[in-house]
C-alpha positions in Angstrom: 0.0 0.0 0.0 1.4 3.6 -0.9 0.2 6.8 -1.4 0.1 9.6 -3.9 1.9 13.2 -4.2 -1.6 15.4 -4.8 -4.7 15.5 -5.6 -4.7 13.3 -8.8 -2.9 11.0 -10.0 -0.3 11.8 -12.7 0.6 9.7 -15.2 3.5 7.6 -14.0 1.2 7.1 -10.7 -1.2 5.5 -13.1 1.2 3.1 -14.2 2.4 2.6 -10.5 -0.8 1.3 -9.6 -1.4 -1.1 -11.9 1.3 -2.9 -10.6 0.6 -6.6 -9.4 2.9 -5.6 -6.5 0.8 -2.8 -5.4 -2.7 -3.4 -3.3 -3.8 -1.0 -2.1 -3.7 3.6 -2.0 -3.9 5.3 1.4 -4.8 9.1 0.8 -3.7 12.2 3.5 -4.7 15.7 3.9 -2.3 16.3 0.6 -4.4 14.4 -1.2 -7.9 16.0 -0.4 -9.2 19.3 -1.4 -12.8 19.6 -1.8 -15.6 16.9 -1.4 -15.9 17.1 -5.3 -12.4 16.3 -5.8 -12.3 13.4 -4.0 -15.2 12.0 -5.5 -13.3 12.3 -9.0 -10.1 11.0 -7.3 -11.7 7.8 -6.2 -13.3 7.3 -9.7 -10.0 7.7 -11.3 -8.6 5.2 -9.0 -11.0 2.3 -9.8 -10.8 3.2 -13.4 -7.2 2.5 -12.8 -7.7 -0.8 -10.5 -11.0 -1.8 -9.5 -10.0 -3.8 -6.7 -7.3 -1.7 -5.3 -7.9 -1.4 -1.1 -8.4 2.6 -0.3 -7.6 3.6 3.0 -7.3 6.9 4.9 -7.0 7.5 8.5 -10.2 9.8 9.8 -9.6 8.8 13.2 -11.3 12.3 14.4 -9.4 15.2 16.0 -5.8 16.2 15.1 -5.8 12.5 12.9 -8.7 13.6 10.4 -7.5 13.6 6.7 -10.8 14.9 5.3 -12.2 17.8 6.9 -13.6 21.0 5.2 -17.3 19.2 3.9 -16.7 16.3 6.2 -18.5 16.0 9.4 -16.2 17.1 12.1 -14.8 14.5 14.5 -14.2 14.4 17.9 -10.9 13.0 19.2 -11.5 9.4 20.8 -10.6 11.1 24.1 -13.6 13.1 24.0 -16.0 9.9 23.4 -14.1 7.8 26.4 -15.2 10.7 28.6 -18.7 10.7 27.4 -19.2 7.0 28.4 -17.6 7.8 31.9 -19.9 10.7 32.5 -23.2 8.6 31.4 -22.4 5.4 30.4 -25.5 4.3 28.6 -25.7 7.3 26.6 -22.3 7.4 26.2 -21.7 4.2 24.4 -24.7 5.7 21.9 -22.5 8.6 21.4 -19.7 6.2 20.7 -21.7 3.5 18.1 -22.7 6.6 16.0 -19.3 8.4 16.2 -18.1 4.9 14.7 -20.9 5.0 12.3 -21.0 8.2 10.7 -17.2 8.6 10.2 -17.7 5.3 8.3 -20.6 5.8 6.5 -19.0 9.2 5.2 -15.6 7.9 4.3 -17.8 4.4 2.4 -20.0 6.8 0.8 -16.9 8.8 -1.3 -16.1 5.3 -2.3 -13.1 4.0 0.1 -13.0 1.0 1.6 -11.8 1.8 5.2 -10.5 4.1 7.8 -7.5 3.4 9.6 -9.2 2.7 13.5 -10.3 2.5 15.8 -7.0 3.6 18.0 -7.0 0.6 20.8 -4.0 1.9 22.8 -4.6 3.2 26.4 -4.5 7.1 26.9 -1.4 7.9 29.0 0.6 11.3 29.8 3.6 9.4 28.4 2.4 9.6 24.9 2.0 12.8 23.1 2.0 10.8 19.7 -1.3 8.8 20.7 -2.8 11.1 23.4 -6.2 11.7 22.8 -6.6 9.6 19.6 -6.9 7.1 22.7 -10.1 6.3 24.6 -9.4 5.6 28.0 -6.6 4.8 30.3 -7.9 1.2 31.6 -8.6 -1.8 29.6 -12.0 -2.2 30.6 -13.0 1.3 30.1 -11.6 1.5 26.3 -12.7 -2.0 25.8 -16.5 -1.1 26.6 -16.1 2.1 24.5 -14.3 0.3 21.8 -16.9 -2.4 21.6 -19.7 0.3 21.2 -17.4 2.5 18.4 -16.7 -0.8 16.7 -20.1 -1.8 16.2 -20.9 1.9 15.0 -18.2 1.1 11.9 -19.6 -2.3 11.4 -23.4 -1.1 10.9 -22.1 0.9 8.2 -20.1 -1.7 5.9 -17.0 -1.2 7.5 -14.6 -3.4 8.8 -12.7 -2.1 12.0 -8.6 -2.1 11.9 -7.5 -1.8 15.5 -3.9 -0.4 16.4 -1.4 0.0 17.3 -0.7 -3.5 18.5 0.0 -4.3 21.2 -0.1 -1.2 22.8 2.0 2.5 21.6 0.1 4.3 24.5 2.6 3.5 27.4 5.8 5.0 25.8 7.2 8.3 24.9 8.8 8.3 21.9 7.3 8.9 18.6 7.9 6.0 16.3 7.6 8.5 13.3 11.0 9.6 15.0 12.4 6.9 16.4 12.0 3.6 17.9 10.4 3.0 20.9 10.6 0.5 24.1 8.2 -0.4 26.7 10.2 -1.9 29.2 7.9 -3.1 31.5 7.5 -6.7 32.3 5.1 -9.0 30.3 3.5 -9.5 33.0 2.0 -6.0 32.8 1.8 -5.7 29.0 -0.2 -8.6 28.6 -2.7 -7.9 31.3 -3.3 -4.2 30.4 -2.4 -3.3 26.5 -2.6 -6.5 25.2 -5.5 -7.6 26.9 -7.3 -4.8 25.0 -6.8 -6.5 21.4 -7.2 -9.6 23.0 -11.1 -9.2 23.8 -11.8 -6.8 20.9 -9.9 -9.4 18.0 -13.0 -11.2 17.3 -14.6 -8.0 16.3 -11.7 -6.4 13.7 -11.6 -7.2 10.3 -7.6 -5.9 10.8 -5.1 -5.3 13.3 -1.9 -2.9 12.5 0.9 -4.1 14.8 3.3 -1.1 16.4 7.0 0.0 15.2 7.7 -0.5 19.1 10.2 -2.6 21.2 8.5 -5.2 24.5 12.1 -6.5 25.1 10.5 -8.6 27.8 8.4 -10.8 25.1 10.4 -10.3 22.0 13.6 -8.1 20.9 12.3 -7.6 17.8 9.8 -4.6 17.5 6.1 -5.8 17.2 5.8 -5.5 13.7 8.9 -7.5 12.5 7.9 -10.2 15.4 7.1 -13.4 14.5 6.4 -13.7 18.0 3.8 -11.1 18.2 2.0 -11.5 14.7 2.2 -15.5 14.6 2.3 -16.7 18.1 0.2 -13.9 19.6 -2.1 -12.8 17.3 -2.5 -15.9 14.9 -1.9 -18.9 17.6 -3.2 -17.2 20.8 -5.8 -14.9 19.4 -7.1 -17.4 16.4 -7.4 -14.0 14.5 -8.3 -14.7 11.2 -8.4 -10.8 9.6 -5.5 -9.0 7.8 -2.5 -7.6 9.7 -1.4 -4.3 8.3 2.3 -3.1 8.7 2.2 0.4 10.2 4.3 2.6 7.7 8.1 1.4 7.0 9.0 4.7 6.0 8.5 5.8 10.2 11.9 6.5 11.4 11.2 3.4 14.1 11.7 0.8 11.5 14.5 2.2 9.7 16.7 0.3 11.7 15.9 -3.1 9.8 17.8 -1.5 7.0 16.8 -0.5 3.2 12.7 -0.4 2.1 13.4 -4.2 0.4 14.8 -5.8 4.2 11.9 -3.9 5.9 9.6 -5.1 3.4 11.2 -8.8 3.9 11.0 -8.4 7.4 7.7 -7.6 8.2 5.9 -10.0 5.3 8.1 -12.8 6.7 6.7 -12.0 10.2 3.6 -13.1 9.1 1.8 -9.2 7.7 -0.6 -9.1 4.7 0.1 -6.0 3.7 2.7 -3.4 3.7 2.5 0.3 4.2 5.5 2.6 2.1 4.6 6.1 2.6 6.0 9.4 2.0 9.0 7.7 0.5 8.4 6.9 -3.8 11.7 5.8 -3.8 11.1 3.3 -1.0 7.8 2.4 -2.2 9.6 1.7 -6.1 12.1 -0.4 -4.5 9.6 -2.4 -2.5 7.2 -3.2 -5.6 10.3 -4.4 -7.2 11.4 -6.8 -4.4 8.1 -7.7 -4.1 7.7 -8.7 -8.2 11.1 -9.8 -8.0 10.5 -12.4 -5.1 7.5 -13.7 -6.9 5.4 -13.1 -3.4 1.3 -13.3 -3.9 -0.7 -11.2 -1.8 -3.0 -13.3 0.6 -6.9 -13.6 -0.5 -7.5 -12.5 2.9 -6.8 -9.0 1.9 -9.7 -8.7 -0.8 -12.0 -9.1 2.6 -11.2 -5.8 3.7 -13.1 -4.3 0.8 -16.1 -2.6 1.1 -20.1 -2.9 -1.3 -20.3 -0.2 -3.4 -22.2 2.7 -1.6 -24.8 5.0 -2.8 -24.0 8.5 -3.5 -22.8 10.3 -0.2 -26.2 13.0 -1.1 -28.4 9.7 -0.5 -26.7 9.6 3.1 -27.3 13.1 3.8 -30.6 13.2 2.9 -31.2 9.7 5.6 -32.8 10.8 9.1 -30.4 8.1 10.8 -27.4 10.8 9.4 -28.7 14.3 10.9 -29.6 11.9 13.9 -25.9 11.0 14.3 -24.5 14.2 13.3 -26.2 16.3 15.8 -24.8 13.2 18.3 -21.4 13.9 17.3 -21.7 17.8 17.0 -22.3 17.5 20.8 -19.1 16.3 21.3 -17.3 18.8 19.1 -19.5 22.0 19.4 -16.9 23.6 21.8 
């Protein structure tokens, strides 16, 4: 999966994406200027590949790619302290937060939103911070549930991250690589515990450029340990596991984009993220055709039914019902 420069695709990123090697586009705020753009974006995209996985991550808050003409959304901080203050309306608040990001993002013709974020909101991590729901496992796992469902009611599947846990450490992994050293004992109990009782609702999980020295030296998402053991063996998870972006600075130090690439598909990931970097992303597809490796028929389950025009969901009562349910959380 890699990205594009603007807001169309030029020529040669035609011919880039109609390489075997290449599954799947994730947009960012570069890449969206105007509802009406994006709408002939997306056409040109499946014009190019039909079957091509589009992703963006509209997380809500400071993490929302789309914004002027797309419903504003809160951070996932805001919604954890909505269930905490009244927890049965809360969790509403939470299901239609999940479903009206989703139902938006399906209805301009994507197949999925990068979320929900399942790491616990901490003071150590500015990078997560309030893209986090709560600070214990039970309270984000409620709220999680609730959100979850929300995106699932609306055709989407949900891709928790960042496994198995970013919230408890400082660093940014954009910038370099960090390490939780506390003991598993602790980890598995609190962050992991999270994705453990949320798994059988994903459809993906996106393991974290982070060190847990006390389970595995190897940072989560070039861990066999993690993504095999853990999340295939112990979890029985069945859905696709994403690599968080190999351009971050936290997995440089695997080596070039080709041994990063290696790395994480040997692991046991379906997919690959190269961002930011064309050169890295052109080196990957050619390891990747080079190798001869075959993406996983898993992936193609991560696609979403055609929608109906997004003026068809505006026009639906159930959309002004959750809009004025999510205003309430971003009014201030």
């Amino acid at each position: 999966m890699l990205d594009l420069e603007g807001t169309s695709i030029s020529s040669f990123e035609y011919d880039l994406l109609q390489r075997r090697s290449v599954g799947g586009l994730i947009l960012f705020s570069r890449n969206y200027e105007s509802p009406l753009q994006l709408k002939e974006l997306i056409a040109a995209v499946r014009e190019c590949r039909k079957e091509l996985l589009i992703a963006v991550d509209q997380e809500g808050g400071r993490v929302q790619r789309f914004r002027e003409g797309f419903l504003k959304l809160p951070a996932l901080q805001l919604i954890g302290e909505a269930v905490a203050e009244n927890k049965k309306r809360g969790l509403e608040v939470a299901k239609q937060c999940g479903w009206a990001m989703a139902a938006e993002v399906l209805h301009y013709g994507l197949d999925l939103s990068f979320a929900p974020v399942l790491d616990l909101l901490t003071t150590k991590s500015q990078v997560i911070g309030d893209r986090a729901f709560a600070n214990n496992a039970d309270a984000l796992v409620l709220t999680a549930s609730s959100y979850i469902d929300g995106m699932n009611a609306a055709g989407m599947k949900a891709t928790g991250k960042h496994f198995p846990g970013h919230g408890t450490v400082e660093a940014d992994s954009h910038i370099e690589l960090p390490c939780d050293d506390r003991t598993s004992e602790e980890l598995l109990n609190n962050d992991y515990r999270v994705f453990a009782e949320l798994a059988p609702k994903l459809g993906a999980l996106m393991p974290a450029h982070v060190r847990y020295p006390a389970v595995d030296e190897n940072c989560a998402g070039y861990s066999t340990l993690w993504i095999q053991e853990k999340i295939r063996d112990e979890l029985k998870f069945e859905g696709v596991v994403f690599s968080d972006d190999l351009s971050m600075t936290a997995a440089h130090g695997a080596g070039d984009a080709a041994d990063r690439a290696a790395l994480a598909l040997n692991a046991g990931c379906d997919m690959i993220l190269v961002c930011n970097d064309r050169a890295a992303a052109l080196n990957v597809a050619d390891w990747i055709e080079f190798s001869g490796i075959e993406g996983h028929s898993r992936i193609s389950g991560m696609r979403s039914e055609p929608a109906a025009e997004i003026s068809d969901l505006y026009n639906e009562p159930k959309w002004h019902a959750a809009k004025d349910m999510v205003a309430s959380l971003t009014s201030n």
